[in-house]
PDB file as gemmi writes it, atoms N, CA and C in Angstrom:
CRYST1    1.000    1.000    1.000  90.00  90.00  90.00 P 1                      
ATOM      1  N   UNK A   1     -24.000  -0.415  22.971  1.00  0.00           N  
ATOM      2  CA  UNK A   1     -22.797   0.388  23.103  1.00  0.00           C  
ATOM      3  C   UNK A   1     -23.146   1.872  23.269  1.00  0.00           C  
ATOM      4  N   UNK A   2     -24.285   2.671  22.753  1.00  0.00           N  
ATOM      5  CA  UNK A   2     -24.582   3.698  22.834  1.00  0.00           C  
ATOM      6  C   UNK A   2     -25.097   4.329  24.716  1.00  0.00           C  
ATOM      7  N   UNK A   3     -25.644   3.187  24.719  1.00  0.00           N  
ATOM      8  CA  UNK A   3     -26.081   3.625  26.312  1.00  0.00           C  
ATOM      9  C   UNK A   3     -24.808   3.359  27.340  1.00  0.00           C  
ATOM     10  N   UNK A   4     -23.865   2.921  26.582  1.00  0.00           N  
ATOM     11  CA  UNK A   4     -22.501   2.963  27.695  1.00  0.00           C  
ATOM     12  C   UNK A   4     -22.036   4.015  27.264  1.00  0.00           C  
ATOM     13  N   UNK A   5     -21.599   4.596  25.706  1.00  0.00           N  
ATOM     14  CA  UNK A   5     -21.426   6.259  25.986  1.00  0.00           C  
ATOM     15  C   UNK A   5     -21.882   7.461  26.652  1.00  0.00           C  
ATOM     16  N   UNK A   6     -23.418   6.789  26.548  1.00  0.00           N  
ATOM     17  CA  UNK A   6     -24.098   8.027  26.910  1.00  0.00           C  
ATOM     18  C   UNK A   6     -23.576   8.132  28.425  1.00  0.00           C  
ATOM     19  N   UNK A   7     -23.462   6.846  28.813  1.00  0.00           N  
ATOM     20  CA  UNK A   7     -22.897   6.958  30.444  1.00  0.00           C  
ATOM     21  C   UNK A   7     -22.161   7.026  31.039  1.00  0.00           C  
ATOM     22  N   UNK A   8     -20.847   7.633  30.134  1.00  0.00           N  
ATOM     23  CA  UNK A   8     -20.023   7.845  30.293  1.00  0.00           C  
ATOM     24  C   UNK A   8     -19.803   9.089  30.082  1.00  0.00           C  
ATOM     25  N   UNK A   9     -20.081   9.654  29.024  1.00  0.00           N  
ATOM     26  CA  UNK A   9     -20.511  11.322  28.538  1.00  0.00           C  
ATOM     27  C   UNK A   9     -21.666  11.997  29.939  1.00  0.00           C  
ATOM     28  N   UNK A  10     -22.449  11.709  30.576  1.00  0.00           N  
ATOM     29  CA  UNK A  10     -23.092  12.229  31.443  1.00  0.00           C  
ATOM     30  C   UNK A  10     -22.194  12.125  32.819  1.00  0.00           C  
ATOM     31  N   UNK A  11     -21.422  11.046  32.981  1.00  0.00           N  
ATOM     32  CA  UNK A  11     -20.436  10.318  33.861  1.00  0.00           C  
ATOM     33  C   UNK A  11     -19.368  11.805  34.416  1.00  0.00           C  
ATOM     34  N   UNK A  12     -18.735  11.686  33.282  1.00  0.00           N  
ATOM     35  CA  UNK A  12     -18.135  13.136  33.023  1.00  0.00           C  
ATOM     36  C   UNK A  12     -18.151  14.305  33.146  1.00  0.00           C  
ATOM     37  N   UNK A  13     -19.556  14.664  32.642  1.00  0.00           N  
ATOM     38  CA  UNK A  13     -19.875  15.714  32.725  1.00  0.00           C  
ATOM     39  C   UNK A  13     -20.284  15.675  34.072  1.00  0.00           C  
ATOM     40  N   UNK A  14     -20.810  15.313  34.921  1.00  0.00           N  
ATOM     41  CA  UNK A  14     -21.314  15.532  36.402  1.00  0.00           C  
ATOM     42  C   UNK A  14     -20.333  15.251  37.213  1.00  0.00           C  
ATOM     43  N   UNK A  15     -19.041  14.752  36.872  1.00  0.00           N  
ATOM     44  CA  UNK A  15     -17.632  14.423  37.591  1.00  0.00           C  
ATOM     45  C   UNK A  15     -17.164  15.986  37.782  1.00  0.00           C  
ATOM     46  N   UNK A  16     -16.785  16.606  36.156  1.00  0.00           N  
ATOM     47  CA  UNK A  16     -16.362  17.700  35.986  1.00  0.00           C  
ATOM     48  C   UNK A  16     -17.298  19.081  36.002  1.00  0.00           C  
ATOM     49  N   UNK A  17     -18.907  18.794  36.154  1.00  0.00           N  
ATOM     50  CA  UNK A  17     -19.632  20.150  36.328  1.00  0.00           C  
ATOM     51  C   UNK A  17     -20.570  20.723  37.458  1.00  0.00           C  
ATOM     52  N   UNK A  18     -20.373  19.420  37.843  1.00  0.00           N  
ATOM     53  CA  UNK A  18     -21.572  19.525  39.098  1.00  0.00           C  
ATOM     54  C   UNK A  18     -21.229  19.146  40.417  1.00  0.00           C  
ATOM     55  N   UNK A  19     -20.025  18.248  40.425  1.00  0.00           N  
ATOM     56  CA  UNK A  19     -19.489  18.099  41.860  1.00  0.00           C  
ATOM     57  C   UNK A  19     -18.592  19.205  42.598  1.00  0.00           C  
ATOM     58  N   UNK A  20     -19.005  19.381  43.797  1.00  0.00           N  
ATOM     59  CA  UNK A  20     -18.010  20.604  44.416  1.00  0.00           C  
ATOM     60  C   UNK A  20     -17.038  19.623  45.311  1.00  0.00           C  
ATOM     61  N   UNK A  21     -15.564  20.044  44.639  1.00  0.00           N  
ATOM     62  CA  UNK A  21     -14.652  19.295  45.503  1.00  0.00           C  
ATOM     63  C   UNK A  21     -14.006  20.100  46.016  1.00  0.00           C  
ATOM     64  N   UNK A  22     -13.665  19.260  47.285  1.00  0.00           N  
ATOM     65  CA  UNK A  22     -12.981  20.058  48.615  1.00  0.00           C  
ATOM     66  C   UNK A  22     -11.581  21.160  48.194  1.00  0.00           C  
ATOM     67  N   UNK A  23     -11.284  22.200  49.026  1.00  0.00           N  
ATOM     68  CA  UNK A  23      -9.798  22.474  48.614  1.00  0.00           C  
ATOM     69  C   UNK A  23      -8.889  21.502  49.326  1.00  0.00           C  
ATOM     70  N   UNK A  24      -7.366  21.369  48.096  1.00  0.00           N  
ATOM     71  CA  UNK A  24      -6.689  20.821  48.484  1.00  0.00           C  
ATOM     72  C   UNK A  24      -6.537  20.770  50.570  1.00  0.00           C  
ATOM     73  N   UNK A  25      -5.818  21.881  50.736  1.00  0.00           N  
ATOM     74  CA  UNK A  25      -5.408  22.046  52.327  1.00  0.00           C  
ATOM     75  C   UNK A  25      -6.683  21.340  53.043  1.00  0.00           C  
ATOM     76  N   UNK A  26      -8.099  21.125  52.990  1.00  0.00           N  
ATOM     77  CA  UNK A  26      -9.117  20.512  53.789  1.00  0.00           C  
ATOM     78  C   UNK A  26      -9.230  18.933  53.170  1.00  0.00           C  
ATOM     79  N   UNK A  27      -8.775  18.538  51.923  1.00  0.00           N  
ATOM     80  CA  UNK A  27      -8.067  17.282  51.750  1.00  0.00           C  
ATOM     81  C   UNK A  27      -7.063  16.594  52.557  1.00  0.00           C  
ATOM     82  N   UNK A  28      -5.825  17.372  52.369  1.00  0.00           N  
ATOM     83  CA  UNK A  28      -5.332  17.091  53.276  1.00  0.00           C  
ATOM     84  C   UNK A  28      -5.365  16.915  54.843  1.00  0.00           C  
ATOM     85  N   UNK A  29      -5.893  17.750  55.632  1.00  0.00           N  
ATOM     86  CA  UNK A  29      -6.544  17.699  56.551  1.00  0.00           C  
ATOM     87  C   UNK A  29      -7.235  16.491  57.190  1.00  0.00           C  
ATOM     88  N   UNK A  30      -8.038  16.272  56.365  1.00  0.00           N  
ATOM     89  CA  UNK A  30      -9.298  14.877  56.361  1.00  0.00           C  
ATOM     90  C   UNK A  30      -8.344  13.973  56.246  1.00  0.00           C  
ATOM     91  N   UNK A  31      -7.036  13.923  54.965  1.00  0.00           N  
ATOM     92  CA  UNK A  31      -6.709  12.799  55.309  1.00  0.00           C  
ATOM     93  C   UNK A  31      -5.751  12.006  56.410  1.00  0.00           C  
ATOM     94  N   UNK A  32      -5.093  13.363  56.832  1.00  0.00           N  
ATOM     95  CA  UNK A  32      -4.431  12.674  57.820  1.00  0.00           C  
ATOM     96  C   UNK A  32      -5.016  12.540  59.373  1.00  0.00           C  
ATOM     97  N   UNK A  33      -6.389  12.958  58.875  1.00  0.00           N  
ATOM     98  CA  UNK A  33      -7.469  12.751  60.075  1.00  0.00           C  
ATOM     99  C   UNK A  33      -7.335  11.188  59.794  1.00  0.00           C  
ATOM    100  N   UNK A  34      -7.876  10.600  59.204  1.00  0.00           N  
ATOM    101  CA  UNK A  34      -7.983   9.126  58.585  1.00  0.00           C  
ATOM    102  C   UNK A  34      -6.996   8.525  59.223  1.00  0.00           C  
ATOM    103  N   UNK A  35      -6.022   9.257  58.910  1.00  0.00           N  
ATOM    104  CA  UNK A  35      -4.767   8.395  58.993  1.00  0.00           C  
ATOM    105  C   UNK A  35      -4.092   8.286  60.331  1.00  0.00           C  
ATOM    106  N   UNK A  36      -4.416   9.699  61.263  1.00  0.00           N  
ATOM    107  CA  UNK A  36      -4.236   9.114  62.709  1.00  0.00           C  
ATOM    108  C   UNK A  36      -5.116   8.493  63.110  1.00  0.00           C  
ATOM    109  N   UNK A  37      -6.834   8.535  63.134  1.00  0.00           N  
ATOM    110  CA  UNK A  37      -7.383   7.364  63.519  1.00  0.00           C  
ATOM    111  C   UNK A  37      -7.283   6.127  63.268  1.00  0.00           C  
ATOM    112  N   UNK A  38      -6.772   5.900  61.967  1.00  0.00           N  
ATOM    113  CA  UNK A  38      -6.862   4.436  61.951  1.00  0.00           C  
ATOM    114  C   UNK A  38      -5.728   3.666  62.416  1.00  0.00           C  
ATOM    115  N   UNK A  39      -4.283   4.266  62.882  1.00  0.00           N  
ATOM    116  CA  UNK A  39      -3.353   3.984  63.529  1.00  0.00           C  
ATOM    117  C   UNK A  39      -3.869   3.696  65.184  1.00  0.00           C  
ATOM    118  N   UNK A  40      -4.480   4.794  65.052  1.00  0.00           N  
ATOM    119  CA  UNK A  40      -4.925   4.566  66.910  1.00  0.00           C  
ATOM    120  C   UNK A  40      -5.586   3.392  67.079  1.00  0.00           C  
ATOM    121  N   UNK A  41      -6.506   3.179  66.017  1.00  0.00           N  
ATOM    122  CA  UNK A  41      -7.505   1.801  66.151  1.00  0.00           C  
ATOM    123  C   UNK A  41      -7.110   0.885  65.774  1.00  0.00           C  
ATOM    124  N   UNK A  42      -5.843   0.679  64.937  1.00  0.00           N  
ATOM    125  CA  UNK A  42      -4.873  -0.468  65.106  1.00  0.00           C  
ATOM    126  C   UNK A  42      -3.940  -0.985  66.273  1.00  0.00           C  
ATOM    127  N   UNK A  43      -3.557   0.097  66.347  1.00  0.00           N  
ATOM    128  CA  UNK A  43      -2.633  -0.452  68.178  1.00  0.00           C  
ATOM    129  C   UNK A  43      -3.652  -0.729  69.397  1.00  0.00           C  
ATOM    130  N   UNK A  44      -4.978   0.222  69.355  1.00  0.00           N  
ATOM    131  CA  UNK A  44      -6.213  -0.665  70.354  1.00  0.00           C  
ATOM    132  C   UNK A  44      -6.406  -2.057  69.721  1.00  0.00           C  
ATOM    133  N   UNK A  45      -6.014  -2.606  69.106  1.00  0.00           N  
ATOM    134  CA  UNK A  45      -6.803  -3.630  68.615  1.00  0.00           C  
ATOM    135  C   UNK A  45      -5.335  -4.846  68.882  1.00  0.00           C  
ATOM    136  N   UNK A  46      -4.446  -4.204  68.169  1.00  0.00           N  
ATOM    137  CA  UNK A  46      -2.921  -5.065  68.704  1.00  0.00           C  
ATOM    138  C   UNK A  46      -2.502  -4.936  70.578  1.00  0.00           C  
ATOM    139  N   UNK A  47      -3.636  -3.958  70.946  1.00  0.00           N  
ATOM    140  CA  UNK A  47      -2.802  -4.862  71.925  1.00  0.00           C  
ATOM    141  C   UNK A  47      -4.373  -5.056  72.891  1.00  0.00           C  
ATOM    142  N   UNK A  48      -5.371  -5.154  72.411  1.00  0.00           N  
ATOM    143  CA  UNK A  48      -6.365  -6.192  72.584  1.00  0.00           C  
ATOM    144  C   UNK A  48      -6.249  -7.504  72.265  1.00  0.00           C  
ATOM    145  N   UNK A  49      -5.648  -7.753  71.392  1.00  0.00           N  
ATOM    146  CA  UNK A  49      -5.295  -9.034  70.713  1.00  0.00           C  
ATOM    147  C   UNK A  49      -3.980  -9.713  71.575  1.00  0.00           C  
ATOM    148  N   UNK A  50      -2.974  -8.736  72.209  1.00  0.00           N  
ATOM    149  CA  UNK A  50      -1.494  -9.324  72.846  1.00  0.00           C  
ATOM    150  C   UNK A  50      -1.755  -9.878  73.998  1.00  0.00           C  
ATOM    151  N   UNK A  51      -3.425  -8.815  75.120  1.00  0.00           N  
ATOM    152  CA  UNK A  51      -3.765  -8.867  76.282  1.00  0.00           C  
ATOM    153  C   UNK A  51      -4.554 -10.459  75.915  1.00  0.00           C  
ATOM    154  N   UNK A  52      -5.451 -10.834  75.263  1.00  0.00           N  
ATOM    155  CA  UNK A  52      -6.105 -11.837  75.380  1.00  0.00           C  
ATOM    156  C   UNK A  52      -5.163 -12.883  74.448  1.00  0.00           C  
ATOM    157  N   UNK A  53      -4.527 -12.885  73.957  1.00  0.00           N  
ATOM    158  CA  UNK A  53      -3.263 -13.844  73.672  1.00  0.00           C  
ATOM    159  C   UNK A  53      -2.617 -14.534  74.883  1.00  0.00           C  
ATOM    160  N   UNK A  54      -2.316 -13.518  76.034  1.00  0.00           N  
ATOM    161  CA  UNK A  54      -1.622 -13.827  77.200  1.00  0.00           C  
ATOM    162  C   UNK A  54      -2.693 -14.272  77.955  1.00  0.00           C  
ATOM    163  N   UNK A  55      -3.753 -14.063  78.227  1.00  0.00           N  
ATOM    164  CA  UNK A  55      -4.514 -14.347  79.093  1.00  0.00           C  
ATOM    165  C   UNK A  55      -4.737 -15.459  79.220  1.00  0.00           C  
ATOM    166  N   UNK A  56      -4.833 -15.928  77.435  1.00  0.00           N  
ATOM    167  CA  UNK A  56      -5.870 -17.508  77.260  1.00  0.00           C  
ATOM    168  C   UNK A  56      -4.391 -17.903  77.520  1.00  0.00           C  
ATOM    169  N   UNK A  57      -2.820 -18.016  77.441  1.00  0.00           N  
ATOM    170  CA  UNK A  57      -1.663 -18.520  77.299  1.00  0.00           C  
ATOM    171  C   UNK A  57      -1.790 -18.602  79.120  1.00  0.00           C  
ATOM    172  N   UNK A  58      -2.135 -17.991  79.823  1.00  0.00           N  
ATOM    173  CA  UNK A  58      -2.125 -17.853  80.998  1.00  0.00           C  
ATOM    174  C   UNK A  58      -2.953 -19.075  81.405  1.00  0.00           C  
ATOM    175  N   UNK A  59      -4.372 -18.782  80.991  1.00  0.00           N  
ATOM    176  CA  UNK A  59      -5.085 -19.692  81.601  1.00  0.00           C  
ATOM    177  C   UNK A  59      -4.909 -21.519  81.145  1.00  0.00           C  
ATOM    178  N   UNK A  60      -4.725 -21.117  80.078  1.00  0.00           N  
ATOM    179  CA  UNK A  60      -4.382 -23.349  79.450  1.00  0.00           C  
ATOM    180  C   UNK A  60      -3.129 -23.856  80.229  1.00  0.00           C  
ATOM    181  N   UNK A  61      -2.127 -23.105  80.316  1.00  0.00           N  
ATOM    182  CA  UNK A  61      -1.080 -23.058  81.553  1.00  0.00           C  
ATOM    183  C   UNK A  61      -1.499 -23.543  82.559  1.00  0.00           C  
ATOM    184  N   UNK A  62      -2.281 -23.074  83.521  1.00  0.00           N  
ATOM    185  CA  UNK A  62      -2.668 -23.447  84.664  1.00  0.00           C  
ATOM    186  C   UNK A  62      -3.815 -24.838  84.749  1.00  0.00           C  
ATOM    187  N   UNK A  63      -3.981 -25.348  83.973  1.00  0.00           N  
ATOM    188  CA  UNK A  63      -4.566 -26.673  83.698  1.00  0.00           C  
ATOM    189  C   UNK A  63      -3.316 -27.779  83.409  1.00  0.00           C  
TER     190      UNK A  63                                                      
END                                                                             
């Protein structure tokens, strides 16, 4: 139990003394960077998925 305090007490302390975190406004920033890319790379992908949906629907059709 002692070596889970201790690792938690060092845990802490390097959470709260030693990490440099971003300012808010470049948080934000980043995240809605995130957040338009991963929209963009969802609709490439939905309608990669609609185009070869139709295609293979196209081709078993014609058999």
């Amino acid at each position: 139990m002692e070596k889970f305090t201790s690792f938690l007490k060092a845990s802490w302390e390097e959470m709260t003394q030693h990490v440099t975190w971003p300012p808010f406004n470049e948080l934000q920033a980043n995240t809605t960077l995130v957040l338009v890319g991963s929209l963009i790379f969802a609709f490439v992908v939905g309608v990669m998925d609609l185009v070869f949906e139709n295609a293979l629907k196209l081709f078993y059709q014609s058999f």
